[in-house]
C-alpha distance (Angstrom), angle and dihedral (degrees) to the residues before:
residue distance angle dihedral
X1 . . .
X2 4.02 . .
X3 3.54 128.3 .
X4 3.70 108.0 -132.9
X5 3.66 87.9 -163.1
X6 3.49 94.1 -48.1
X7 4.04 136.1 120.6
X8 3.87 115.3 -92.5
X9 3.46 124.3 -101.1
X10 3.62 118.0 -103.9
X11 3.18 129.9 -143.1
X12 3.98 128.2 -163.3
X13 4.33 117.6 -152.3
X14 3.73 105.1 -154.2
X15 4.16 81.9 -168.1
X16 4.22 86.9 66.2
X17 3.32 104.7 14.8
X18 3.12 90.0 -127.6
X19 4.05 138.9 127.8
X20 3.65 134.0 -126.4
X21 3.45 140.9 -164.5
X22 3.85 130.8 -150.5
X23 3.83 128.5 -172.9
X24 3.83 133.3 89.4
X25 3.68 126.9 -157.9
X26 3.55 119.0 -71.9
X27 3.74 140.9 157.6
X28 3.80 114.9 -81.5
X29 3.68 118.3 -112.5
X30 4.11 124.8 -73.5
X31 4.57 86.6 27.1
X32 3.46 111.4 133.5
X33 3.99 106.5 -67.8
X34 4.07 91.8 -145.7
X35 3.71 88.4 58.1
X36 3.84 93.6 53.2
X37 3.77 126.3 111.5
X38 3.58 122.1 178.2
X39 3.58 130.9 172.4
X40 3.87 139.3 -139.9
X41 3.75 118.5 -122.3
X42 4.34 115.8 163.5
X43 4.18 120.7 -156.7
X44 3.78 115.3 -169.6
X45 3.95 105.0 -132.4
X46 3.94 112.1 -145.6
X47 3.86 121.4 -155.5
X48 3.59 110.0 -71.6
X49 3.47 98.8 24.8
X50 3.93 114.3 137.5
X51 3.19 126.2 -153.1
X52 3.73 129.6 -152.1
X53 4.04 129.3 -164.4
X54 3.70 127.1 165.5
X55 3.87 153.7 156.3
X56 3.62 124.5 -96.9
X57 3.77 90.9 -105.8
X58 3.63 91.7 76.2
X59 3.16 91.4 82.7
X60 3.61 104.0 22.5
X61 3.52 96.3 67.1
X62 4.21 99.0 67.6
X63 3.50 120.8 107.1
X64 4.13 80.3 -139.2
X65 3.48 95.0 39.5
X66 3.93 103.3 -116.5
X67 3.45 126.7 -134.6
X68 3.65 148.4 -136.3
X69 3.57 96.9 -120.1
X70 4.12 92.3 54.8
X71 4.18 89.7 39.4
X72 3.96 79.6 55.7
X73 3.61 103.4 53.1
X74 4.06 90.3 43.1
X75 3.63 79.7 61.8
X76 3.47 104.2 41.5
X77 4.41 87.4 50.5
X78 3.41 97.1 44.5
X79 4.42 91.8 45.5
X80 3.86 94.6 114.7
X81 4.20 85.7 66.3
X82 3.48 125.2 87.1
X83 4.30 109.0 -94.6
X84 3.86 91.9 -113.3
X85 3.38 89.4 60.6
X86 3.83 90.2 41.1
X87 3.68 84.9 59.0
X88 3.48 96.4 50.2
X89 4.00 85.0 53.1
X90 3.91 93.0 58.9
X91 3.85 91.7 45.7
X92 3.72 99.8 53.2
X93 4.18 85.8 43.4
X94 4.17 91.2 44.2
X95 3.69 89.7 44.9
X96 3.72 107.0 38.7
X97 3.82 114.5 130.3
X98 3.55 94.4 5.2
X99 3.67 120.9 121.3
X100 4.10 147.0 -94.3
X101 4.20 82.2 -95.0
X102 3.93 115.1 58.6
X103 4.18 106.3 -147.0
X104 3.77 87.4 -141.4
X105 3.69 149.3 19.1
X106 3.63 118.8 -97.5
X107 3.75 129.0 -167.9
X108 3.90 117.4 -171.6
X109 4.11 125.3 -176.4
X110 3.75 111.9 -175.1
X111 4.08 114.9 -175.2
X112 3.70 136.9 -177.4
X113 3.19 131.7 -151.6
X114 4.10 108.8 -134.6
């Protein structure tokens, strides 16, 4: 996993209860290639794991600015449900109260480990 100027991905351990994050500096997408580094790093995932990657629009797009700690204990309280539904959690939280035009893209992936 990179960043390419990106937030980490998260990931949330139902067996601690605790979160994680995963991403290292790296060069942002379209840089020079030839002056790219990017290094390896490996995280076992464990049954029910879920993990969470997304654009910085997510939380951009809030009237009260939402962050990663709330989007992470949405996730972590609604971990029984199935991650499309999950996702669909985080996107009516990240977009509540704002309007008909989104000020900026957002991508979210939500897994689950089965």
């Amino acid at each position: 996993y990179s960043l390419a100027g990106h937030h980490p991905t998260y990931l949330w351990r139902p067996s601690t209860g605790k979160v994680l994050s995963f991403g290292y500096p790296s060069p942002q997408l379209g840089n020079d290639p030839s002056e790219a580094t990017f290094e390896v790093h490996e995280e076992p995932l464990e049954t029910g794991d879920i993990l969470l990657a997304f654009t910085d629009g997510l939380l951009e797009n809030t009237t009260t600015r939402l962050s990663v700690r709330t989007v992470m204990k949405l996730v972590a309280a609604n971990a029984d449900k199935p991650a499309r539904e999950i996702g669909d959690r985080v996107v009516e939280l990240a977009w509540k109260g704002v309007g008909p035009e989104v000020p900026d893209d957002v991508t979210l992936l939500v897994t689950k480990l089965l």
